[in-house]
N, C-alpha and C positions, 0 to 999 in steps of 0.2 A: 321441318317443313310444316309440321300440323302446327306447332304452336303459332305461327308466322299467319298460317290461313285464319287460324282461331281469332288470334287480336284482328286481324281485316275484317271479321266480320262486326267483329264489336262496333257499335255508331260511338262517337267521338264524345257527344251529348246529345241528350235528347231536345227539340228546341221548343215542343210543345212545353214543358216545362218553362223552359224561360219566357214564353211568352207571357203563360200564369203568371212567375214572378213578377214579371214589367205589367204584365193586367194588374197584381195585386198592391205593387207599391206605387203604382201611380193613382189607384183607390184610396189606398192609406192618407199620402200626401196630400190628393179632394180634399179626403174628411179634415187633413190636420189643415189648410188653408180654410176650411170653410167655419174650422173652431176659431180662427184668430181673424177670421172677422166679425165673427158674432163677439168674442171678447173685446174687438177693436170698437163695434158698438155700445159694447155693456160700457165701454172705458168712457166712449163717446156721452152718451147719456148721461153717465155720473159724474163727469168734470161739468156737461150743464147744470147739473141739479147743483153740483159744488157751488158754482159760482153764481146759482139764482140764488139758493142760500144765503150766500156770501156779503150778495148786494142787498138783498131784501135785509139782514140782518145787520148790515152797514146803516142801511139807510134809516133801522129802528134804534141802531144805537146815537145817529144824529139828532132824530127825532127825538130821544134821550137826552141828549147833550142839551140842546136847546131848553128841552124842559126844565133842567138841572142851572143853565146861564138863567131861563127867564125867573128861577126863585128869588125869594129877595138876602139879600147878604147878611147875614149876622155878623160880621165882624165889623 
């Protein structure tokens, strides 16, 4: 009969605990969604820069072109 009273008195878990846990991993998750926005930004910013690059560097190689058609032909 004691060991029988013994485990009834024991609590099942504690839930303060678990609260922690769920306070704690829902903190975690904030921070890991608020890193993959800021990298969703950095991504954002570097494919504009990619592609101002891209066009300005398009557009110096046309103006290239041009300069190279308007030489006069040697052959």
């Amino acid at each position: 009969m004691e060991a029988i009273a013994l485990q009834s008195d024991r609590k099942p878990f504690n839930p303060s605990i678990l609260h922690i846990v769920e306070g704690r991993s829902s903190l975690i998750s904030a921070k890991v969604f608020h890193l993959i926005i800021i990298t969703a930004d950095v991504m954002i910013i570097s494919s504009i820069t990619l592609v101002v690059c891209f066009v300005s560097s398009s557009v110096g190689l046309c103006t290239t072109l041009n300069g190279i058609n308007k030489l006069p032909n040697f052959a």
